[in-house]
Every structure is written in structure tokens, then in C-alpha cells.
N, C-alpha and C positions, 0 to 999 in steps of 0.2 A: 924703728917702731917703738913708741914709748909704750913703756911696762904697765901702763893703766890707762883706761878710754879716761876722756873728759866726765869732770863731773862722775867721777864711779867710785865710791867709797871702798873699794875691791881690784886688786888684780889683774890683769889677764890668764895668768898663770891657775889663779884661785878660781876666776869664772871655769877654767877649761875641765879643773876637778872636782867642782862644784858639778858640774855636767857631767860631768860622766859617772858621778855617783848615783845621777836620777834614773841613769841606765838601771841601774840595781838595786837601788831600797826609795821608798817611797820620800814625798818631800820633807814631811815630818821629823823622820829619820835621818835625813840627809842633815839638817837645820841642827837637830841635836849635837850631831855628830863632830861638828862645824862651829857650835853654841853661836850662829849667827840665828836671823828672825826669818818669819817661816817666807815671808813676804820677800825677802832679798833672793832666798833660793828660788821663788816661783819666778820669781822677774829672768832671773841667769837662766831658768831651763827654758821658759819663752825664748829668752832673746837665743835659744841652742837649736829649739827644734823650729823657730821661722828661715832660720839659716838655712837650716838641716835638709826643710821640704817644702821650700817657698816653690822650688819647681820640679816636683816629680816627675822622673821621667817616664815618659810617655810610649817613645820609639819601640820598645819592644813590646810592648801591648798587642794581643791578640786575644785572650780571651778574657771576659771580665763577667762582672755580676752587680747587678744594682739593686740597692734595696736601702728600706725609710726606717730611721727609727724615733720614737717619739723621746726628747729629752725634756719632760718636764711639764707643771700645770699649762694649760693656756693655749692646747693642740701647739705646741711647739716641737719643730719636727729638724733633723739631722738627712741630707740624702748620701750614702755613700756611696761608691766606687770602686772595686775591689780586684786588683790582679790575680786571677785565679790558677797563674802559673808559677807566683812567688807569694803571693798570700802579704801583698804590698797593699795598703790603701792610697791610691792615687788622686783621689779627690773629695774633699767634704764638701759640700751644699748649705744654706743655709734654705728651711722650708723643702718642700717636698714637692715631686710631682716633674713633668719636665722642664719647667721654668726653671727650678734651682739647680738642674746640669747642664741650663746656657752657658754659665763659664767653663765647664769642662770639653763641652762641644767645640768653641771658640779656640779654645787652647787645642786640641787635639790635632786641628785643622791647619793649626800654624806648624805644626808637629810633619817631620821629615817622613813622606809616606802617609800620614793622617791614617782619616778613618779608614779607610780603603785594609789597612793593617787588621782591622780588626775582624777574626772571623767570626765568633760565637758568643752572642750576650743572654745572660740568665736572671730575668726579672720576675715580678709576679704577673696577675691576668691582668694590671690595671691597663686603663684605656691609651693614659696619657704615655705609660711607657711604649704601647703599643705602638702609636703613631711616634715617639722621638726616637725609636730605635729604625723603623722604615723610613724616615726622612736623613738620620742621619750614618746610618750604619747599613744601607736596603743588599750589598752583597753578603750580611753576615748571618748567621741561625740563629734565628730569633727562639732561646728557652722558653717556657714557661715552668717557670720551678716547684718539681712536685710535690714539696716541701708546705707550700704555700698552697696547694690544692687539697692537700689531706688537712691543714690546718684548718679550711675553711668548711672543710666537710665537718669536722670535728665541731665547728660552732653550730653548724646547721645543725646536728644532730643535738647539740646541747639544748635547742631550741626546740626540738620535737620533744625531748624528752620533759619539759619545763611543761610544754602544752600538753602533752601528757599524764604529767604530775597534776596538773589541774582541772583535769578531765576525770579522772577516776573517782568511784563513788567512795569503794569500802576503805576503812581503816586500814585495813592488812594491807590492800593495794598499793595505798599511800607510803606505808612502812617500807615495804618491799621496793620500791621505787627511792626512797626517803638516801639521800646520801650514793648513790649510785653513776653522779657526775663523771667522777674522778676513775671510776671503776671502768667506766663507758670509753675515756679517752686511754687507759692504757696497752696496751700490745698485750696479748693472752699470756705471753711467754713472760710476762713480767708481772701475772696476777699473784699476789702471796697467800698463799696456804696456809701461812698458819696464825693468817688475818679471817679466813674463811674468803674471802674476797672473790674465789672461783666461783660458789656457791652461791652469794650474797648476787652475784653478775648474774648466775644461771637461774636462780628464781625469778632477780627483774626481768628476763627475756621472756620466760616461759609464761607469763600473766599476761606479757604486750605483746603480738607479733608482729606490729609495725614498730615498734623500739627495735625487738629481733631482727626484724628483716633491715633494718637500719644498720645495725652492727654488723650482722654477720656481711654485708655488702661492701663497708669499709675496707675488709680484711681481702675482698675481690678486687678495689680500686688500686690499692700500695701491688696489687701483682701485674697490672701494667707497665709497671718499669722495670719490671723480674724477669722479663720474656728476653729469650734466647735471640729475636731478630725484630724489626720493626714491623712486617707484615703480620706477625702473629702478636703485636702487641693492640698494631690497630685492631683487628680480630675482635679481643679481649675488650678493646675501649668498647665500641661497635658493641657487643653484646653486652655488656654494663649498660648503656643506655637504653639498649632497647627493653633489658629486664628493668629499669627503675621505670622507666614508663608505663609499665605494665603492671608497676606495684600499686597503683592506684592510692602511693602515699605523697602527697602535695611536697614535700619537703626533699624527696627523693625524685621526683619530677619535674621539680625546678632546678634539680642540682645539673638534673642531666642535661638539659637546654646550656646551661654555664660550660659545659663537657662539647658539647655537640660545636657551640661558640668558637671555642677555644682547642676544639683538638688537633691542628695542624701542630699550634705550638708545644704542646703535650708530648707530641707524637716524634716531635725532632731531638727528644735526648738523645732518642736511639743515632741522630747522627754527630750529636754533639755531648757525650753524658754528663754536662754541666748544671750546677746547680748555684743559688744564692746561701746554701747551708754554711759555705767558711761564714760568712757574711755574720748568722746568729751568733756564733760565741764573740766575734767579734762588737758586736750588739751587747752582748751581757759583758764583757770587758768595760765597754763605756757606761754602763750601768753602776757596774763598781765603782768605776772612777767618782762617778757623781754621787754615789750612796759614802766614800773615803773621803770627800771634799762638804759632805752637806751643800753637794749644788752647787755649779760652777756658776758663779756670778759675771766673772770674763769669760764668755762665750768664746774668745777668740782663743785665748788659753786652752780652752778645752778642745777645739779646731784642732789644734797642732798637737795637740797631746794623742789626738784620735789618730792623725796621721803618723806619729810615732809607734805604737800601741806593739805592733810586729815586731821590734826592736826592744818592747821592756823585758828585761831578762828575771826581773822577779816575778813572785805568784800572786793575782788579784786575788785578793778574797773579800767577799762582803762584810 
């Protein structure tokens, strides 16, 4: 084997060290290190990780997690694929929705065992995942990730409280309401005291009692997935809707039709407690990457790098 590919101003020996430093400090670093150009080191850790995960393996696959992330102006979107038992990304997408996990379908299928292997996938309520998980996975437990339910309640309620803000007459109302976003989406147990931010919460409640009853309802939904057994969680859904219905608030009433829709898949953590949560930091990882690079311009670059992510042994930071 000759000591250097064709045409490669480098090594083989240099490519090999070259790689494996990308394990560990970013490319910039590496580049310095090496006083080669930043351009040479990106090319070697491409041509490292197409090698590396041109074909993830598949065969042990049984439980996973799908979820979309958006990279950049122009609705452009990332679909991942996520080993939920090794915390592996086994496949990126390009675009979103079930179209972009045809080639992951295709490839599974050619996969010793296939989909048949897979028991439990954890997506959001979208429609599309709905129907590509029953056509292509119909023995496995279909999640719906609670994660992704309380997120959406959280914008619903942003929205009452916005039509709220713009409904009230007096000054003070407006004050008291004025800044209370942020205060509205955090967990009690995380209000700070010595922001006043308990108080600042508890006056906007006590002026609105459909913001209130908004809130305090929230804090009943996340106890869903708290319950001791599945029958007592369905219980618990089951009377969350039937009291949002009865609250006679529009935004609370629509939520619960979405509930009502969707609670089979809700309902099955309790036999599957799978969620798409590794998924997000794995999301803010790839955010980093692209906020460290000023935007990946080789999309494909950034592909492989996504599939690596598990394996970088340094810290992202923004």
C-alpha cells in the first residue's frame, strides 16, 4: 500500500492523526496545531466520518425516536433517527416529514430481520409520522412524545395569554400581564425569589382566571406521565379533557380535541417509556456546530458530522 492516496498533498499516516484529533478539539484547533489550512483538515475528517458511517448499522435496532430539526433560513429542515438504546444517530434526512425517511425505510428492509426488529418508535403527533410508522413498523408502539405535547401546550397558552394582553382595558392590567411570557413557561419549582417572579406570576393569575386556569391545568397534563400504572393514567387524561371542556376557554377546548385525537399514542408510554428527548440536545449539539462554523455551506459535511456527534469527545459550546 503506498504511503499516500493519489493526488493528496498528505500522508496516510498524517490523514489518520489528523482524524483522530477531530475526535477531540474542534477543526480550527486541529488546523493550528498541525499549521496546515482549515480547508485541508475539513476535507480529511469528511473523507473520516463518510467512511466511518456510510452504513450504520442497523441489525440491533429496536427502539428509536424520530424528530425534525430546522437548519437554517429558507424552512430548511434535517429529519433524524436516533438509537435510543446506544444514543447512535443512524440516519439523517434531508427535508422533513416521511418522504426524507424513504432511504432509511429502504435500507432497514434490506437489513437482516428488518423492520419487524423494531419494537417502539417515539415521534411527535404529526400526521405524516403517523401513517409512516403504521405502514412501515405496524407491530411496534407507536410513542407520542410528551415532550412534544407540553411544548405545544406551552405555545397554546402563549397565545391565550398575547390575546389576553390585548383584551384588557386598565394600565395596571396590562403591567401585570407586561413580561409574564417567560414566567408562564417555567416549572414553579424553578421560579426565583429573589427576582420576585413568584409574586409577579401570582398577581398575573389572580386578575385572569382563564390565564389561571390555563396554568394551573398544565401542571395536571405533565402528571399523566407520573401515574403509577396505565389505567390510572388514562383516568387522569379522561378527566383533563373532560374538565378543559368544561372550562368554557376556546384554547383549552381545542387543546383537548388534539388530546382526545391522540390519546391511544399518549397513553402507550406507560408500555413503552420512550421518548424523542435524547433527540433535543442532540438538536442543540447541531446548532452549535452551525453557530462554530457560521453555517455549514457543504450540507453534506454537516450530514456526517451529525452522524458522528455521539463520538465527539469534546465540549460544544456556543
Amino acid at each position: 500500500m503506498a504511503f499516500a492516496e493519489a493526488q493528496k498533498t498528505y500522508t496516510r499516516s498524517f490523514e489518520r492523526y489528523a482524524a483522530s484529533l477531530c475526535q477531540m478539539m474542534t477543526l480550527a484547533s486541529v488546523a493550528k496545531h498541525l499549521q496546515v489550512g482549515w480547508d485541508m483538515i475539513k476535507e480529511i475528517h469528511k473523507r473520516y466520518l463518510k467512511r466511518r458511517f456510510r452504513n450504520p448499522k442497523l441489525r440491533q435496532l429496536k427502539r428509536i425516536a424520530i424528530d425534525e430539526i430546522s437548519i437554517g433560513k429558507g424552512h430548511r429542515y434535517l429529519t433524524i433517527v436516533l438509537n435510543l438504546n446506544n444514543g447512535a444517530i443512524v440516519f439523517v434526512g434531508m427535508g422533513k416529514g416521511a418522504d426524507a425517511l424513504n432511504p432509511f425505510f429502504s435500507r432497514l428492509k434490506r437489513t437482516k430481520g428488518g423492520a419487524d426488529k423494531i419494537e417502539a418508535v417515539a415521534t411527535d403527533m404529526s400526521p405524516a409520522y403517523t401513517l409512516a410508522v403504521a405502514k412501515h413498523f405496524p407491530q411496534a408502539i407507536h410513542v407520542f412524545d410528551r415532550f412534544h405535547v407540553v411544548k405545544l401546550y406551552n405555545e397554546k397558552r402563549s397565545d391565550l395569554r398575547r390575546e389576553i394582553h390585548r383584551s384588557v382595558e386598565t394600565i395596571e392590567e396590562k403591567q401585570l400581564l407586561k413580561g409574564t411570557r417567560w414566567l408562564l413557561l417555567k416549572n414553579p419549582q424553578n421560579l426565583d425569589d429573589k427576582h420576585n417572579e413568584r409574586q409577579r406570576l401570582s398577581d398575573a393569575l389572580r386578575i385572569n382566571q382563564p390565564l389561571a386556569t390555563a396554568y394551573y391545568m398544565k401542571e395536571d397534563l405533565r402528571q399523566i406521565w407520573n401515574q403509577d400504572d396505565k389505567a390510572t393514567a388514562e383516568q387522569l387524561i379522561d378527566d383533563w379533557i373532560a374538565r378543559a371542556q368544561a372550562s368554557g376557554i376556546a384554547m383549552l377546548k381545542t387543546f383537548a380535541k388534539t388530546l382526545m385525537l391522540h390519546r391511544r399514542g399518549l397513553i402507550r408510554w406507560y408500555d413503552a417509556p420512550i421518548s424523542t428527548e435524547p433527540l433535543e440536545g442532540t438538536n442543540n449539539k447541531i446548532k452549535t456546530l452551525q453557530k462554530q462554523a457560521y453555517g455549514y455551506r457543504d450540507q453534506e459535511y454537516l450530514k456526517w458530522r451529525i452522524y458522528g456527534l455521539h463520538e465527539t469527545k469534546y465540549v460544544l459550546t456556543g
